[in-house]
N, C-alpha and C positions, 0 to 999 in steps of 0.2 A: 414436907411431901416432896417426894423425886420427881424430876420433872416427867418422867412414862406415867406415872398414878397422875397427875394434873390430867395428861394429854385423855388418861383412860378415860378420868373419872370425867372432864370434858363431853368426850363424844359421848358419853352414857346421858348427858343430859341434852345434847342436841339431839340424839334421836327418840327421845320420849318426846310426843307429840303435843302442842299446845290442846288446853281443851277447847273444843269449841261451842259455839256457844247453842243453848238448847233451844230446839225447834220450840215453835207452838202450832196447836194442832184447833182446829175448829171445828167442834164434832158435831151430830145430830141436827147440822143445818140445810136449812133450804136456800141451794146456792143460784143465781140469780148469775149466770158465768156471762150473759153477753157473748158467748161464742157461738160455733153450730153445734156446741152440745145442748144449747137451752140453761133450763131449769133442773136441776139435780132437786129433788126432793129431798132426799133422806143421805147428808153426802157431808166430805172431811176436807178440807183445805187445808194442809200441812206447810208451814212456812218456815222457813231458815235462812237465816243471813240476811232478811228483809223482802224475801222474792220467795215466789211461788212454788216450793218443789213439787208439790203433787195435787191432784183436785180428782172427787170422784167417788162414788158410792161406796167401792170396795178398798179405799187409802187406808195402811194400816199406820197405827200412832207408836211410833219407836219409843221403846224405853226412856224413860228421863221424860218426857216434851211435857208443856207447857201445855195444860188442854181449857181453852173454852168453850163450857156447852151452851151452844144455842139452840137448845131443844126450844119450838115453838116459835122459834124468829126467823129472820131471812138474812142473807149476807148479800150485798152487792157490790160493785166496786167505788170507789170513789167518784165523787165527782169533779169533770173539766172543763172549768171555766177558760175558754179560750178566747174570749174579748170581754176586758176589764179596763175600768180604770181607777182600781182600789188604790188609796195609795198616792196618787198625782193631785188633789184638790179639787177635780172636776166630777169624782166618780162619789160612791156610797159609802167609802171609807171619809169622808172630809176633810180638811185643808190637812195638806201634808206638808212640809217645807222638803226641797228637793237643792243638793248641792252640784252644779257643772262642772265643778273643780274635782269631783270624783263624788264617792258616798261618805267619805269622813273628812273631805276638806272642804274649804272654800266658805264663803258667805250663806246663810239659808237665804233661800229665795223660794218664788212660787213660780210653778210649772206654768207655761201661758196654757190656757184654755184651748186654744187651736185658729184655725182658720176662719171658722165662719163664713157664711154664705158671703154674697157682697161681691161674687163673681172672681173674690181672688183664691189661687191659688199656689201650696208652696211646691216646690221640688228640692226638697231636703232627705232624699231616700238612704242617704245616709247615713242620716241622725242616730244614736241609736237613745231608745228612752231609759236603757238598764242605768246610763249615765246620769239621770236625774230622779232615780227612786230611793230615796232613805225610806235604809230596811229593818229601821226598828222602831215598826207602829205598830198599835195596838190591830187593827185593823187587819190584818195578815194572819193572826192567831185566832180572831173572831171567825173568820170565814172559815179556818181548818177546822175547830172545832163544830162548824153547822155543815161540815162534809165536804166541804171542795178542799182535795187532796192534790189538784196540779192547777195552776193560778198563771193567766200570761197576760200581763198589762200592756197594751197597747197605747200610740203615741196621739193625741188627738190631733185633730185638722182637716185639711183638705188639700187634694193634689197628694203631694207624694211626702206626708208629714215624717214618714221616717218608719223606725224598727220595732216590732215589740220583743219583749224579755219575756220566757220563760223562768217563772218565781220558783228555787224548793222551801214551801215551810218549813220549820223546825218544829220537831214535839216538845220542846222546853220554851224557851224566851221567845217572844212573838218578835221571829226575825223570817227574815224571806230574800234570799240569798239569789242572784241570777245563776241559774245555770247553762241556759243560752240566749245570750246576747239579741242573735239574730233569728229571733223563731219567724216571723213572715214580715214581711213588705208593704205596709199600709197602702192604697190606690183609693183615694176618696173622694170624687167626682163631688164638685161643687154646680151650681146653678148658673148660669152666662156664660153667653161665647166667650167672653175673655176666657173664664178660669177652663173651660172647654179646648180652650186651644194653647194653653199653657201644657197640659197632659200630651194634649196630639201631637206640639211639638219634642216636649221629652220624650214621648215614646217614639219619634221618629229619628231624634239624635241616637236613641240609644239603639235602633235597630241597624242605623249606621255604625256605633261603634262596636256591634256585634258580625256587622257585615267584615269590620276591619281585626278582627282578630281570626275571622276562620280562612280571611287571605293568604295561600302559600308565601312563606317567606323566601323571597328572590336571595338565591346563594351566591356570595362574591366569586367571578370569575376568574379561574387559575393564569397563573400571568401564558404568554407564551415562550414556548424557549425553542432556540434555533435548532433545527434539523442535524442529527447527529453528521461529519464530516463535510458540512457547509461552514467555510471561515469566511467571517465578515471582510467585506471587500476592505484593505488598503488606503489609509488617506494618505494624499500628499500633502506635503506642505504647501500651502497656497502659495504660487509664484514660481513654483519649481515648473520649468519650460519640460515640454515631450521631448523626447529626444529621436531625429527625424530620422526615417529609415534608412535602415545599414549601419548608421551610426552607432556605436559601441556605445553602452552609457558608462561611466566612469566608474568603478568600483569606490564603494569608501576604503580613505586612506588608510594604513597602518595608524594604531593606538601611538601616543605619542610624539607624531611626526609636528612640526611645528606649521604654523599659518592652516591647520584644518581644524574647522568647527567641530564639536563634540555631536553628533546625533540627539537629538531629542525625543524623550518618549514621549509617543502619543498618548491623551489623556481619555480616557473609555465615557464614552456618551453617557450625560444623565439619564437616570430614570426618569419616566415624568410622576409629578407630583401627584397621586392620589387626590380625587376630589372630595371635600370635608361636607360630609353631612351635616344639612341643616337639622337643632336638634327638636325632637319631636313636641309640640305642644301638651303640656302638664293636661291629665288625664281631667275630667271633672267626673268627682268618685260617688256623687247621684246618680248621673248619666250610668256608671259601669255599674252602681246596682241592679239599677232598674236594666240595664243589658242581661245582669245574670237571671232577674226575673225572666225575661222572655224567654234565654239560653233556659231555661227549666233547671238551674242549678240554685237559686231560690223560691220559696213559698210567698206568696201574695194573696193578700183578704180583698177583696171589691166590696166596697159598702153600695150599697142599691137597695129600695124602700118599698119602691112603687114601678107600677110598668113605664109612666113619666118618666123614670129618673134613668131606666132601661133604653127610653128612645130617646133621651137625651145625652148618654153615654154612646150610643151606637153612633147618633148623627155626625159625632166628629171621629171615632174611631174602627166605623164601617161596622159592618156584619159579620166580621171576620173577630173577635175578641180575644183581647189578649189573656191567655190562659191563666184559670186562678187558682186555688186550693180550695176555697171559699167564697160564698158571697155573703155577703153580713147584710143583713135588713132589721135596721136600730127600729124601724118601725112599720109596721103593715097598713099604709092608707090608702081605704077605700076612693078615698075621692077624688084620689088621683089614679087610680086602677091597680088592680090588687095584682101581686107578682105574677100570680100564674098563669095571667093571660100573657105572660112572655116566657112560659116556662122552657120551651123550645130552645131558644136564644140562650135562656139560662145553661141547657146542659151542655150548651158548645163553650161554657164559658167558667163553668165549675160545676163538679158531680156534688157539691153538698152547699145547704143554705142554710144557714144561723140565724135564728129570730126567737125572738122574745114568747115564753109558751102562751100565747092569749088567742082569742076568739076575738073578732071584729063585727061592727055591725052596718049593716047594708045603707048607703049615705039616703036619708029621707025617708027612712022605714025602722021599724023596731025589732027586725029579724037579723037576729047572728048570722054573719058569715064563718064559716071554719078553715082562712084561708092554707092553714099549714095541711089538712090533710090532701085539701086540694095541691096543694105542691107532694105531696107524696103520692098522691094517685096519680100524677104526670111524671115520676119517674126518678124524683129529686131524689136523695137522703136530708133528712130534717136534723138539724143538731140544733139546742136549747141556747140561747143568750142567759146567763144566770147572773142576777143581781150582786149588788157590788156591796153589797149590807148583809150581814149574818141574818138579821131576822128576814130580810127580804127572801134569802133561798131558803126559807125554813117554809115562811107562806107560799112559795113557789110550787109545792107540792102538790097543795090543793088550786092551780091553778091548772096545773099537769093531767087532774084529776076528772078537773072537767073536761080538758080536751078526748080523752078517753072514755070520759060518759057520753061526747060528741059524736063518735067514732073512730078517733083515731084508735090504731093498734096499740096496748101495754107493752108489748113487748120493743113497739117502735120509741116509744113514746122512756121507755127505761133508757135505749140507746142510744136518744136526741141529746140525755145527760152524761154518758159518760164515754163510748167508744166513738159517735159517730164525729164529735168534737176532737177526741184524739186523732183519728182518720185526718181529720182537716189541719190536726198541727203537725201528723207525719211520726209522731210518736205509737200509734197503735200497739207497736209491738212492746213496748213497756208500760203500758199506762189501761185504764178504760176498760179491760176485761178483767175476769177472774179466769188466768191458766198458768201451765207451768213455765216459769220464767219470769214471769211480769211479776214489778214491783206490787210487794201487799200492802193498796191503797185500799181498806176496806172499811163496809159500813155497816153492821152491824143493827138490824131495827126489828125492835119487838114483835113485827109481825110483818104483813103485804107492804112496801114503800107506799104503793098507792090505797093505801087503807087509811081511810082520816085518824081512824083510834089509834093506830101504829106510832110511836115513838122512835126515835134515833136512838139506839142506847150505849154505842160508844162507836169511836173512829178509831182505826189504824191509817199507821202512817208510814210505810215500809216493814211492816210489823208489829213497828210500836205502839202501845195506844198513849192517843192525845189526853191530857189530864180535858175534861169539863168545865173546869172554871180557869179563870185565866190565873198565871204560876205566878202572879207579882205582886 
């Protein structure tokens, strides 16, 4: 072959186009979008390349695609577990071993448990925990398959225990991979004035070291230089007498003449010496997290339980709170006073509140309280705490269930599991709805979510669907 037939036959196969790969189409479903479209009844969610290209009653299915009919079922998005501790040994997933020397080196070891009350508190805010998660447990593939399609394990403790990681599953090998390091800022308010004023003082160094980076930096001063035809006065040589009026002063002799000293040049005045800066003390890079927290250039969760645990977070860091993403309440006790009676406080302090879907009951009586609707009829957004065990979010359902036979809204109570949880990790626009653009984390179930008879009947995972039993 001549080299013009190579070169032809060449471009003749770079411009034939790779195939790409074929869409799938989701037809005859009842879509469940979590956006302000609602509910689509009778509607097609078209997916390609893992992400959402079309949603909507009238979406046509292009030649080739891939179609599932879910005539009769409902599609909704995945679900976002955004405080986990699957995986580390303390959470639903069980003892994990966790390597500091990276995820494939180093000694196994166990994650410590955390701080615990006992008044202390750590300031290690920039820990981060992606560094102690081995990502290949069983435990990571069990929860993809019971629907949590976006997973972020957080660091335990108190005071400022460090970072969570944002986990992606895989649809093959039960691995779970970080893909950011730094999803938000742990703030975990322990019990006693010490661990109280351990926080007050980080938070005051770090407001200082934020006071010192927005300081205009003082610009080194241009030397000066002497005014154009002004010439530096003449030195004599020291001892050289005046020479008294009228008197002639002697010219220098002729070059060469014998017994006359040679003239000496004068030597040009030092500069003076630049003063050497002393050099700046080594950063402490807790301190400059928790600065970017305040600076709003990172995300930070506040764990808070009880109205207690709200005035005893206020009493050392005023009524002014430091801004959060979220507030996390691991738990709703009545008998220390249930959140809402600080809901005010709350919204100067984060627009959303993560807690566990349950009902509570009144301390010394047999009547349920419904504290989480009561924080949405004061204004909050409610997003769900979801178990750290496959079976646990499977029964979570019918816990969800009841809170909506309670009163809470369906439609609130669908978005406490998947959008309003993305909203708080800052991901919304990839994650938690069904539209065009957002990765397709979708859930596929035989009928209403909230219908007991309703089954799960498969997960996608950017598209893919998750095999049901585990691959191994």
């Amino acid at each position: 072959m001549t080299k013009r037939c190579f070169l032809t036959a060449l471009a003749l196969c770079l411009s034939v186009p790779l195939a790409a790969q074929a869409p799938t189409a989701f037809v005859h479903a009842r879509i469940l979008t979590m956006t302000d479209a609602g509910t689509i009844e009778d509607g097609t969610i078209l997916v390609r390349d893992g992400r959402i290209e079309a949603v909507g009653a009238d979406v046509k299915v292009p030649p080739g695609a891939h179609v599932v009919d879910v005539a009769g079922g409902t599609v909704m998005p995945g679900l976002v577990h955004a405080w986990s501790k699957a995986g580390l040994g303390g959470g639903g997933g069980g003892a994990a071993p966790s390597f500091p020397g990276g995820r494939r080196g180093g000694r196994p070891t166990r994650v410590p448990s955390g701080g615990g009350g006992g008044g202390n508190a750590q300031v290690q805010a920039a820990r981060k925990i992606a560094d102690q998660i081995y990502d290949r447990q069983d435990i990571f593939g069990e929860l993809l398959r019971a629907g949590v399609t976006t997973l972020v394990v957080h660091p335990d403790g108190t005071g400022f225990p460090g970072q969570a990681a944002e986990l992606a599953p895989n649809v093959g090998p039960d691995v779970a991979l970080a893909v950011r390091d730094e999803a938000y800022v742990v703030v975990s308010p322990a019990p006693g004035p010490r661990a109280g004023k351990a926080i007050k003082d980080a938070l005051d160094k770090a407001q200082k070291a934020l006071e010192e980076r927005k300081k205009p930096k003082e610009e080194p001063k241009p030397e000066e230089k002497p005014a154009e035809g002004d010439k530096p006065a003449e030195q004599k040589p020291e001892g050289e007498a005046k020479p008294a009026e009228g008197e002639k002063k002697e010219g220098p002799a002729p070059e060469g003449k014998e017994g006359e000293k040679p003239k000496t040049e004068e030597k040009p005045a030092e500069a003076p010496k630049p003063q050497e800066k002393k050099p700046e003390p080594p950063k402490d890079p807790n301190i400059e997290v928790i600065a970017d927290v305040l600076d709003g250039q990172r995300r930070a969760f506040l764990t808070l339980g009880s109205a207690m645990d709200v005035q005893h977070y206020r009493s050392f860091v005023g009524d002014e709170p430091m801004k959060s993403a979220a507030v996390v309440a691991e738990r709703l006790d009545p008998r220390t006073g249930l959140l809402s009676l600080e809901a005010e406080w709350l919204k100067k302090a984060a627009p959303i509140v993560l807690t566990p879907p349950a009902m509570t009951q009144v301390p010394n009586t047999r009547t349920l309280a419904h504290p989480i609707k009561d924080l949405a009829d004061a204004g909050l957004q409610i997003g769900f705490l979801l178990p750290d065990s496959a079976n646990g979010v499977r029964s979570m359902r019918f816990d969800v269930m009841e809170l909506v036979r309670c009163g809470l809204p369906a439609d609130a109570a669908l978005r406490a599991m998947t959008v309003v949880p993305a909203q708080a990790l800052g991901i919304q626009d990839k994650v938690g709805s069904i539209a065009e653009g957002r990765r397709a984390d979708l859930l596929v179930f035989t009928g209403d979510p909230l219908d007991p008879v309703s089954d799960l009947r498969s997960v996608y995972l950017a598209g893919h669907e998750v095999e049901s039993h585990n691959p191994r």
